[in-house]
N, C-alpha and C positions, 0 to 999 in steps of 0.2 A: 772672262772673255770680253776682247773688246776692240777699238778698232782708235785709228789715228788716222788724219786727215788734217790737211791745213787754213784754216782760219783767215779773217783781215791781219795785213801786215806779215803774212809768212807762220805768225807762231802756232803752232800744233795744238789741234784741239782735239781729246782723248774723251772718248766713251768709255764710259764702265759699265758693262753689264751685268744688268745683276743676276745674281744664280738662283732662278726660282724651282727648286727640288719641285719634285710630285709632292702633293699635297698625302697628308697620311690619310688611308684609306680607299686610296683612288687606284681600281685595277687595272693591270696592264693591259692591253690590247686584244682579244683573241674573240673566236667563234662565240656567240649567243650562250649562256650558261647559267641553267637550273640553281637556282640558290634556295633553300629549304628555306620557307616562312619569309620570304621574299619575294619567290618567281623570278623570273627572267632578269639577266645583265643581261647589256649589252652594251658595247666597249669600243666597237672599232667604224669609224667615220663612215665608212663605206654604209655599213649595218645602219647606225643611227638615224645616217640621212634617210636611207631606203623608209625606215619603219615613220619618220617626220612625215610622209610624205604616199603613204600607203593608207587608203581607207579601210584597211584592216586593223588598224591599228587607231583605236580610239582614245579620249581624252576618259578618266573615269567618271559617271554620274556623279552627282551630288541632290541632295534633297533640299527641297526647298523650305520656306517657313514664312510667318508673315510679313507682308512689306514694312521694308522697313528694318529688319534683322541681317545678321549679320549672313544666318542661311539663307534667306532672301537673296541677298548680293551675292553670294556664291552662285546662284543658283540665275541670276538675272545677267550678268558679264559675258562676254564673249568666250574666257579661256576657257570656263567648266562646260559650255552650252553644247548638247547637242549636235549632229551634222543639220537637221533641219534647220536648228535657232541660227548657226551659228553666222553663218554669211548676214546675216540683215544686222545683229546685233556688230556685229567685226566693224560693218560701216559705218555703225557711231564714232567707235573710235576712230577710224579712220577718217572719217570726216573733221573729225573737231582736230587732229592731229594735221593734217591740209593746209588749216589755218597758221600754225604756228611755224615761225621763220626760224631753224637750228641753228644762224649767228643769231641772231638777237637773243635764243635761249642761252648760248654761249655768253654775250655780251652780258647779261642781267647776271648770271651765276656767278661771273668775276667780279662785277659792281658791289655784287652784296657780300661773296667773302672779302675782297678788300675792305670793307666796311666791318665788317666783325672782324677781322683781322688787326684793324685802328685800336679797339677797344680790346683787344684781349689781354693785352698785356704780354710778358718773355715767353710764357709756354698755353696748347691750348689742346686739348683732344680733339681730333679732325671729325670724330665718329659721334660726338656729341654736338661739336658746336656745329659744325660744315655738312658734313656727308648729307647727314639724312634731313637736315631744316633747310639748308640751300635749295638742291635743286625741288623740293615740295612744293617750299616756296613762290620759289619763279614758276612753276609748272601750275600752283594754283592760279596765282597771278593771269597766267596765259588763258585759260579753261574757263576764265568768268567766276571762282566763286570770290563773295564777300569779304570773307574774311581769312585771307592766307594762311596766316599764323595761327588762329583757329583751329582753320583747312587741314595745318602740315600734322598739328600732335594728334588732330582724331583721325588718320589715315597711318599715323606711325602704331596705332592702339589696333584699327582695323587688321593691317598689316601682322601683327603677331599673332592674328589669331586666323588668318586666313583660310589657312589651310585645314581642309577637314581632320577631325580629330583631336582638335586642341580642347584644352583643361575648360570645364562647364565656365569657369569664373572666367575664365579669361574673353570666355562665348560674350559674357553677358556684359562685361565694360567693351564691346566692336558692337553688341547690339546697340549699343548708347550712342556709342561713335557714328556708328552709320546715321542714327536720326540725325546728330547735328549734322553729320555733311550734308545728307539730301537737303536739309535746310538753307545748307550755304552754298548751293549751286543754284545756276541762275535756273527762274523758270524753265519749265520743260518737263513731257511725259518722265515718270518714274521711270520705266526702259533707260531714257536716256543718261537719268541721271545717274542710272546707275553706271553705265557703261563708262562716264564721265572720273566716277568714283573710281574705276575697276584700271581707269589710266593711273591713276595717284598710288594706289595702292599696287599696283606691280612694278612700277619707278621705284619705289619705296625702298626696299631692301636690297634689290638690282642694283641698283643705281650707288646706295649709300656702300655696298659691296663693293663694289666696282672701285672707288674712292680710297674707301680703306685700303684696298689690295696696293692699289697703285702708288699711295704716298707710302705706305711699307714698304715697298721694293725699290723706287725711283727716287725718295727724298734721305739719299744716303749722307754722312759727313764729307763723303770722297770725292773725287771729281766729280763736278757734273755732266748731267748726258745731256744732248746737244741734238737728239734726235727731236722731230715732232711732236707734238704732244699727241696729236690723233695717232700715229703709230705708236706711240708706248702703251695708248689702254689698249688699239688693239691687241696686241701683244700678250700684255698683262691678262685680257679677256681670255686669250688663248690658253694660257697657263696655268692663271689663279680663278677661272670662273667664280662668280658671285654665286650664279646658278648650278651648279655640279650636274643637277639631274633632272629627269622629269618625267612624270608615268604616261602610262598606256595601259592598256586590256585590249587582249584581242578579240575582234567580235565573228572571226572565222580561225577555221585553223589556217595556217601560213606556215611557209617557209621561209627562213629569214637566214643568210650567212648561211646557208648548208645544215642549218636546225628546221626541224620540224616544232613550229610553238602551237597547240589545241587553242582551240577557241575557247576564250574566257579566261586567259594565261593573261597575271598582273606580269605586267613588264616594266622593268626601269632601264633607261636611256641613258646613261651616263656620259655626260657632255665631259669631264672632267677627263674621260679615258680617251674619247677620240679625238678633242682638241690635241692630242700628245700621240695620234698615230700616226708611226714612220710612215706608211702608205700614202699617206697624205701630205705630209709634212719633212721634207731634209731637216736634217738634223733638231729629231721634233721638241730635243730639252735644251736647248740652246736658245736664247733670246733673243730674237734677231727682229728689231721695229720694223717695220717695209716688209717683212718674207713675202714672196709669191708661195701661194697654197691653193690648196683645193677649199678655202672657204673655214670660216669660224661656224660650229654649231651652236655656239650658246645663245645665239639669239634665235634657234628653233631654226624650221625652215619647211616648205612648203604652203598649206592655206593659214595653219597657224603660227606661222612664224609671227614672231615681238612685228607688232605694225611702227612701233613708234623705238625703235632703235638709233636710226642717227638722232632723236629728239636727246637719246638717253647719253650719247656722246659726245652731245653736243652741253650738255648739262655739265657732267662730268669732267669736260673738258675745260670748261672756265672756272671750275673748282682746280683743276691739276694745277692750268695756268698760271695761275696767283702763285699757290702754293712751293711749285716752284722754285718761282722768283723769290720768293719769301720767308720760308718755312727748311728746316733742318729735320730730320726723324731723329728722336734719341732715344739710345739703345735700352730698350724697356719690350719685355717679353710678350709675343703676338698671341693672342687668345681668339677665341672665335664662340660666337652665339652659338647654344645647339639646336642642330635644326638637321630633320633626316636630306634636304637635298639644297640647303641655302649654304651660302660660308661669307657669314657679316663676320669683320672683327669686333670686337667689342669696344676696344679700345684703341688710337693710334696717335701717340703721345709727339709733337714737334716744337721747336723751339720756333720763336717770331724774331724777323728782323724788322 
């Protein structure tokens, strides 16, 4: 699919868009539906937004643990917090997010892959050298802590172990991590540091997602696409979500989509299904940069929507920038981290010019 239009000088300048199939696993659209030792899908844009945006529908508890640990920061962040917590903790980040200008975050993101890019020599993995140390990087840089580089690998450690549930060992190298960040952020109550942390660490995979998806689909051997860079991730975002999904518990019973869900029903949201519903979207598998829609849900929406999403665009986007200009994909088979509701690639192999 693609489109022709003319260029300086009359000659024709061709789009190729690329064909981003449904990812495996991702269900088709329909009504709210019971899945044994799961609980609740749901699938379709309409539904998703409603339940984003319904205080019936809650973020899960998390338990806390001593300052300083990794359940500590689970438990001190804005995403996991409470309705009481959650508004006062939200405006840390929100506040410290105020300060940062999304070109300059753009501008510094290209500066610095063009600079690993100098030094990398014909071929480089985007998902180890760029994705995930880039925008950390500059995001540390912005946020005030010490030591960046530092900053990016104990936030990349945090990061895998975020989510409640993960392997004890994996707990105990994020509990380490955590100490040194709180140490590399500039003074300031614990609260805040941690909120400061809980920015870096949701950029983290997001973000480094986001990157991988987009130079796998956009950095083809074939014509180049000519489209904006800020509509291809959005795009990409719509398609190949970094985020797939993201829970809930209901803390009354509700009806949601013509289902009846009991209170205390775990629900999953699946961003992956209703980025791709027709009702929302003309021709929802089809790639089309610019579409007018009814709205992307991957970055959440209502009080807990992503507060720092264009930051994460703007990041990503002077990574795409370069790469671009610069960088070919070679054809080498796309793998993905496992993770119940993330989709990082692992790898995303390009040649350097």
């Amino acid at each position: 699919m693609g489109s022709e239009r003319f260029g300086l000088y009359g000659r024709a300048v061709i789009d190729v868009w690329p064909d981003i199939a449904p990812v495996a696993g991702t269900p088709a659209c329909g009504p709210p539906a019971f899945e044994p030792g799961s609980g609740w899908w749901v699938t379709r844009h309409a539904d998703v937004r409603a339940a984003l945006t319904d205080p019936a529908f809650r973020v899960p508890a998390v338990d806390s643990g001593p300052p300083g640990t990794l359940a500590w920061l689970r438990a001190s962040v804005s995403r996991f917090s409470p309705p009481q917590r959650h508004a006062e903790r939200r405006a840390i980040g929100v506040t410290a997010l105020a300060e940062l200008n999304p070109d300059e975050l753009r501008h510094e993101a290209a500066r610095l892959t063009v600079a690993l890019l100098d030094r990398a020599g014909d071929h480089l993995d985007v998902m180890r050298e760029l994705a995930r140390p880039v925008p950390l990087r500059v995001l540390a840089v912005q946020l005030g802590l010490v030591d960046p580089a530092a900053a990016g690998t104990a936030v990349a450690v945090v990061a895998a172990a975020y989510h409640p549930g993960v392997d004890p060992a994996l707990a105990e190298r994020a509990d380490r991590a955590v100490a040194a960040l709180l140490a590399l952020c500039p003074p300031a109550p614990l609260e805040v540091r941690a909120n400061l942390i809980g920015l870096l660490v949701q950029a983290c995979d997001a973000t480094a997602g986001l990157i991988g998806a987009a130079a796998h689909h956009l950095l083809s051997p074939a014509v180049p696409i000519t489209a904006r860079t800020a509509d291809l991730l959005t795009e990409v975002l719509r398609l190949d979500p970094p985020v797939r999904a993201t829970r809930r518990v209901t803390v009354d019973a509700v009806r949601l989509g013509g289902r009846d869900l009991p209170a205390g029903s775990a629900v999953l949201l699946r961003f992956d299904a209703a980025n791709r519903d027709p009702r929302a979207f003309a021709e929802p598998e089809t790639f089309r940069p610019g579409r007018p829609g009814a709205g992307l849900l991957t970055f959440g929406a209502g009080e807990r929507g992503c507060p720092g999403d264009r930051h994460a665009l703007a990041l990503a986007g002077g990574v795409l920038d370069v790469l671009r200009e610069r960088c070919r994909r070679t054809p080498t088979p796309l793998r993905h981290e496992p993770h119940p509701t993330l989709r990082v690639p692992t790898t995303v192999e390009v040649s350097v010019r």
